[in-house]
N, C-alpha and C positions, 0 to 999 in steps of 0.2 A: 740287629736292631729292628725293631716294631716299624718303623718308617721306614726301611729297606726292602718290608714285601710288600709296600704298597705300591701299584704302579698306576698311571695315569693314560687315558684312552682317551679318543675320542671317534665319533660315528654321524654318519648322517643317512637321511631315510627319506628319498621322495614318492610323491604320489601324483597320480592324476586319474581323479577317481568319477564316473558319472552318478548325476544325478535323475532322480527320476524311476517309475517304472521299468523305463525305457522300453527293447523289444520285447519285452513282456505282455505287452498290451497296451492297449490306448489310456492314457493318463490327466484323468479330470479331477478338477475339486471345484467345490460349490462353498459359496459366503452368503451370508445374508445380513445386511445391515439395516436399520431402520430410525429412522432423527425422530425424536419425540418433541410435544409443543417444548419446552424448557430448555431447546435446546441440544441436549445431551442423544448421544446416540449408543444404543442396543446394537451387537453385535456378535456374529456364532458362524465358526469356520466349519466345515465336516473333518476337518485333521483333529485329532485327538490331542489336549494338552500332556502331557508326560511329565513335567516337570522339568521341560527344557527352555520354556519362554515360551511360547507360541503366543500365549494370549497378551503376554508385553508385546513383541513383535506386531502381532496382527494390529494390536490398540495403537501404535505407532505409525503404522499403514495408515490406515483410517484416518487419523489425527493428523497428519501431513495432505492427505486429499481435502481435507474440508476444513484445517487450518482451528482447528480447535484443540482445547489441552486435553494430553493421554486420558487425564481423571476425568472427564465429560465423555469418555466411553466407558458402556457397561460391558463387559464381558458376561454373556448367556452359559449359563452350564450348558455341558454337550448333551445332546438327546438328540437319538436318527432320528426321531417323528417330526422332526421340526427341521430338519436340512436334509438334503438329496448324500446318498452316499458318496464319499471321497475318496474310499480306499486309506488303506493303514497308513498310520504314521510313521513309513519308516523310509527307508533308500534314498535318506537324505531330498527328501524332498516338501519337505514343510515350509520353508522358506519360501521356498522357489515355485510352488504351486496353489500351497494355499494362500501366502502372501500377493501373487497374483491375482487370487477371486476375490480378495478383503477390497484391492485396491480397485478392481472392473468393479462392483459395487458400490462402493464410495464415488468411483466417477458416473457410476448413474444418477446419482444423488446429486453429487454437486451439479450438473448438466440441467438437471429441473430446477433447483436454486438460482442458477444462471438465468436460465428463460423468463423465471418469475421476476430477476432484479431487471431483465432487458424489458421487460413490459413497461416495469412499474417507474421506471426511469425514463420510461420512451425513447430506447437507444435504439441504436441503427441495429438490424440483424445480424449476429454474430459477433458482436461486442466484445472483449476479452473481461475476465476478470481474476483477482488473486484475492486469494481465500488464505488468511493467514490472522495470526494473534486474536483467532474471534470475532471475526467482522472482514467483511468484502468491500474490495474498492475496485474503481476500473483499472486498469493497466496502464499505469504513467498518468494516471491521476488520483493520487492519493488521496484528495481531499474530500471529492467524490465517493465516501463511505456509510456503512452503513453495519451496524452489529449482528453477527451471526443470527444472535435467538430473535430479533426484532426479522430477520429475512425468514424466517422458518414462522415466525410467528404470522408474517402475510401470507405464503405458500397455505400455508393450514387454513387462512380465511375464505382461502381460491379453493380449497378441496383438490390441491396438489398431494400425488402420493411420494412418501418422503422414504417411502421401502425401497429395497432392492435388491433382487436376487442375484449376484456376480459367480460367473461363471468362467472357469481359466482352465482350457483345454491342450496339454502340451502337443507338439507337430508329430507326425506320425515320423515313427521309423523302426527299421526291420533289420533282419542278418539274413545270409542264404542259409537255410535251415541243413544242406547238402555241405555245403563250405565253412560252415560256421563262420564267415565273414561279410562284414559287414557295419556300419553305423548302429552300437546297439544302445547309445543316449544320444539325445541335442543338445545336451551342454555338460562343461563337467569344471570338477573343483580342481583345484592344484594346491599341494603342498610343500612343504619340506620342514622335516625337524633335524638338527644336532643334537647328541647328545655328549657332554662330556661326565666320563665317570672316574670312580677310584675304587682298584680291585684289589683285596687283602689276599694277595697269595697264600699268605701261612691259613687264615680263616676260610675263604672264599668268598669273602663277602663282598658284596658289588653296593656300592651309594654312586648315587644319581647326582654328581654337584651342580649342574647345571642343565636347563637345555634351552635351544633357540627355535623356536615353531614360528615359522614363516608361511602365511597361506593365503589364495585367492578365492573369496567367496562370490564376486563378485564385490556390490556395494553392501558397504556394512548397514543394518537398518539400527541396530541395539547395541551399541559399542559397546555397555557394558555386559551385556545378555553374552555378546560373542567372545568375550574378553572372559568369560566364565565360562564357557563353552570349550578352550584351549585350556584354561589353567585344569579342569574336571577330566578332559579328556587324556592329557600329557598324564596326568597321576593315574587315572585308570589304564593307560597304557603301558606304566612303569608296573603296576603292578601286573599287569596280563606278561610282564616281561621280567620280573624278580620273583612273583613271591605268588600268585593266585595258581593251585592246583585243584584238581579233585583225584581222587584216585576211588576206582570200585573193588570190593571184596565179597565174591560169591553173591553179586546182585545186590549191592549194599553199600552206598557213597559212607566214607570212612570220616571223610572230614561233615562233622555235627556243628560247628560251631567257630565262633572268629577268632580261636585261639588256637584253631586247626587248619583255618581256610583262612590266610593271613593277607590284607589289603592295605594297600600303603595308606601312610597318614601325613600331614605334610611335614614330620619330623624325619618321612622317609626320603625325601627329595628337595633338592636345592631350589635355585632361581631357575624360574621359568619367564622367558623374557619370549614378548608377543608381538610381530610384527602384520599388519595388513597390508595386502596389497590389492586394490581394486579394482581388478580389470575390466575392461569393458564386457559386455555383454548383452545379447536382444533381451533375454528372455527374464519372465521373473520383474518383481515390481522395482524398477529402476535399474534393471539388473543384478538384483540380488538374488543370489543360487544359496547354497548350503556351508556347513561347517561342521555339526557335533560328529558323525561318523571318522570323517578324515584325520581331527587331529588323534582321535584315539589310534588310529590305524599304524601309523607312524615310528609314535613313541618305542614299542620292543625294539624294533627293525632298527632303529639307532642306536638303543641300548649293546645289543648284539652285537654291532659292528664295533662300537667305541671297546666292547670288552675284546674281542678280537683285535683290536688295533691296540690295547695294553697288554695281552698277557702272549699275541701271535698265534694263539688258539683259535680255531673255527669251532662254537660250538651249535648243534643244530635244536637243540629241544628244549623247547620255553618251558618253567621258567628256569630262569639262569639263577637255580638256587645255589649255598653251600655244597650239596651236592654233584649240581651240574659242574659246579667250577674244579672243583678240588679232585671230583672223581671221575667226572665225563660220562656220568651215569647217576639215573636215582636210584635210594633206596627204597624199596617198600615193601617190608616185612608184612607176610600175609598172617604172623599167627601172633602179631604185637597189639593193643587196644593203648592208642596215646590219648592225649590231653580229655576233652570232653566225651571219649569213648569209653574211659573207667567205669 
C-alpha cells in the first residue's frame, strides 16, 4: 500500500553563529541623519539595502530615538559620495552595526533638541526628557509638552544644527594567528530549527511538513521584517536542502533555467512556526544583533537529520533529491541535454 512506504522523521539543527567582521578587521559603519524645518527627518546608512529591510529597520531606529512616526522619515538612496564607507552588507551584520550608527545619530539629534527645550523652558541643567508620539514632555510631567515640529521649528530660529553624523565602531578582537584560537566575534546569534518530514521510500521523495525555528537575535526591532526573515530563510534552506543543484559539463553550467534549477515554493513546505527569544545583549541598538544568515543556515542540517531519523539512513550530499534517497547517489549523464537545454 502507497501509505506503507511512507515514513515519518524528525531533525533538529543548532547554531551559534557570530556576527560582525570580527577578527577580520576593525568593524565601522557610519549614519547620517538630518531633521528638516517640517519636521520630518532625512536618513542614509553606508550598509547597502538588499532587499532585506534595512531601510524599515533603520526608519524604526530613528523613529523610536526622536519618537516620531516611521512615515516622517525619508530614507536617502545610497551614494558613497554622501556617507563614509561601511563595508559590505554581509556576516550578518546590518542590524547590529548599522542599526548602531542610525541610533548614535538620532541621539545626537535628540541631545540638541533637549538643550534647546532646557533653555527655552528655563529648566535646571540636565533636565530629562521623553520624545514620543510627536511631541516632547519632561519626565513625570506630562503636561509640560510641547510638539515635535514646533521644537525643531525654535532649534532652527537659534541656528541649531539638526544634522548628524553617527558613528558605531565594534570592540576590537583577534585569534592567535599560530593557534588559530581565540575570540574571533564580540557577540553572536543562536538558533535552533526542527524539522519534521515524510519520506516516500518507493519515490524518494522528501516533503517538509513542518518546521519549528527558534532563534536569538537579540531584541527584535521589525517583528514583522524578522518574522519574514525566517519564514524566506527556512524555505530557502529547504531548498539548499531538497532540490537547488548545479552541475557543470566541460565548463558549462547545465542547468539554464527554473525547470532545471528547481526552488521551493510554498506548496513545497508546510508550517513554519516562529519563535523569539531575546536575549540580553551590550552591543547593537538596544541590543539587537542579526537574523537573515542564521535561519537559512539551519534549515538542510534538520532536514538531514529528520530524513535519517525516518528511513535510518545517514546520507552525506545535499540535495537529498530522488536520487539521493533512492540510490545514495546522483545521477548526471554527461552526453543527456534536459529540459531547457533542448
Amino acid at each position: 500500500e502507497p501509505k506503507k512506504l511512507v515514513r515519518k522523521g524528525i531533525g533538529l539543527a543548532l547554531s551559534f553563529r557570530g556576527c560582525s567582521l570580527g577578527a577580520e578587521g576593525i568593524d565601522t559603519t557610519a549614519a547620517y541623519i538630518s531633521l528638516q524645518q517640517d519636521g520630518k527627518a532625512c536618513l542614509l546608512c553606508g550598509l547597502a539595502e538588499n532587499g532585506q529591510g534595512l531601510k524599515t529597520t533603520y526608519s524604526i531606529v530613528a523613529s523610536e530615538v526622536l519618537g516620531i512616526p516611521v512615515g516622517d522619515i525619508i530614507y536617502m538612496e545610497q551614494n558613497t559620495s554622501l556617507i563614509p564607507d561601511s563595508g559590505p552588507t554581509v556576516a550578518s551584520r546590518a542590524t547590529l552595526m548599522g542599526g548602531g550608527a542610525v541610533k548614535s545619530a538620532a541621539e545626537q539629534v535628540r541631545s540638541r533638541l533637549a538643550e534647546v527645550l532646557n533653555e527655552e523652558w528655563d529648566l535646571p541643567k540636565g533636565s530629562k526628557f521623553v520624545f514620543e508620539n510627536n511631541r516632547v514632555h519632561i519626565k513625570n510631567i506630562p503636561e509640560k509638552v510641547i510638539d515635535f515640529y514646533d521644537l525643531v521649528s525654535i532649534a532652527y530660529t537659534k541656528g541649531i544644527n539638526l544634522a548628524a553624523l553617527g558613528w558605531y565602531k565594534g570592540p576590537h578582537v583577534d585569534w592567535d594567528e599560530e593557534t588559530g584560537q581565540g575570540p574571533a566575534y564580540f557577540t553572536y546569534v543562536y538558533g535552533c530549527q526542527i524539522a519534521e518530514v515524510s519520506v516516500n521510500m518507493g519515490s524518494g521523495e522528501v516533503y517538509v511538513d513542518e518546521v519549528y525555528a527558534v532563534h536569538d537575535p537579540g531584541r527584535v526591532i521589525n517583528k514583522l521584517g524578522a518574522e519574514g526573515q525566517v519564514y524566506g530563510g527556512v524555505t530557502q534552506g529547504a531548498g539548499y536542502g531538497l532540490f537547488e543543484e548545479i552541475n557543470v559539463h566541460d565548463g558549462f553550467i547545465k542547468e539554464l533555467n527554473y525547470d532545471q534549477y528547481l526552488i521551493p515554493t510554498s506548496m513545497d513546505i508546510g508550517n513554519i512556526n516562529i519563535e523569539f527569544l531575546e536575549g540580553e545583549e551590550t552591543y547593537g541598538p538596544w541590543g539587537a544583533k542579526s537574523l537573515g544568515e542564521p535561519t537559512l543556515e539551519l534549515t538542510a542540517a534538520a532536514i538531514a537529520n529528520a530524513v535519517r531519523n525516518a528511513t535510518g539512513i545517514r546520507l552525506f550530499n545535499l540535495p537529498l533529491n530522488l536520487e539521493e534517497v533512492l540510490l545514495k547517489r546522483k545521477l548526471h549523464p554527461d552526453d543527456l541535454k534536459r529540459g531547457s537545454a533542448l
